[in-house]
C-alpha positions, -999 to +999 in steps of 0.1 A: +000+000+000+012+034-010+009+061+016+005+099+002+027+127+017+004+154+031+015+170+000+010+152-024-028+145-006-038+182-008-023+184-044-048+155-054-078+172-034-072+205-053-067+189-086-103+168-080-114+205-068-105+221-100-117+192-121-152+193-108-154+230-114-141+229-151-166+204-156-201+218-144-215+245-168-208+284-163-248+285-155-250+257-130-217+277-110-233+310-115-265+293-101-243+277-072-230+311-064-265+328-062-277+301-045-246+305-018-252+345-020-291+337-013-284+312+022-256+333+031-279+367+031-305+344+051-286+321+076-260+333+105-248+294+098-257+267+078-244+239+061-240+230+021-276+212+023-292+251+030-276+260-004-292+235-025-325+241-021-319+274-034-307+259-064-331+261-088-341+228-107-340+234-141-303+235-135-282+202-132-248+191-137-234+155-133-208+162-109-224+178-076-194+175-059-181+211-077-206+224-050-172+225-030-155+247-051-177+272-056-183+270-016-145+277-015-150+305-040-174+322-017-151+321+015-128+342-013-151+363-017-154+372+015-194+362+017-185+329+043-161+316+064-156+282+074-160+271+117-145+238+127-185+228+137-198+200+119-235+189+113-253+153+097-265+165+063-306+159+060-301+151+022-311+117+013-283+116-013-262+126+009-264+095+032-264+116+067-229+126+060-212+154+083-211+187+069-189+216+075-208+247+091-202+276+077-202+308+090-219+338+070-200+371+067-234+393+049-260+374+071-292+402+073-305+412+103-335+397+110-331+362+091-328+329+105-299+318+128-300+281+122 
């Protein structure tokens, strides 16, 4: 068994990062970062499963894990941060999973604090 360098580890997570971004269409990322814009402006905290059900439905791509770098894109942004809390994701698909919490930096007053 081969073991990868911490390195060489993030390397392949940011190449798989990049590859699932290059790979979902400019209007399903655009839609991704509305939709991140959208539960940001609503939610103190959330997690990735918030996001989704603002995305709307008419737009799909075959790779849903380039949610994570348009999540990372956001945090560039300066819209969210990430916390080191983690929640079980309600998503069917997404098997009860934990999710990173994320932490919104243009949450509006008056909006839910879930």
């Amino acid at each position: 068994m081969v073991q990868l360098s911490f390195e060489a580890s993030v390397e392949g997570r940011d190449a798989a990062m990049r590859q699932a971004e290059e790979h979902a269409q400019e209007v399903w990322r655009d839609a991704a970062m509305d939709a991140i814009w959208e539960t940001a402006k609503i939610y103190h905290r959330f997690i990735v499963d918030q996001v989704w059900t603002f995305m709307p439905d008419r737009v799909q791509t075959h790779e849903n894990r380039a949610m994570g770098p348009m999540m990372v894109k956001a945090v560039k942004e300066g819209w969210i941060a990430q916390t080191d809390e983690y929640r079980l994701s309600e998503r069917v698909a997404s098997h009860r999973n934990p999710r990173r919490v994320w932490q919104s930096l243009i949450h509006s007053e008056g909006a839910h604090n879930a």
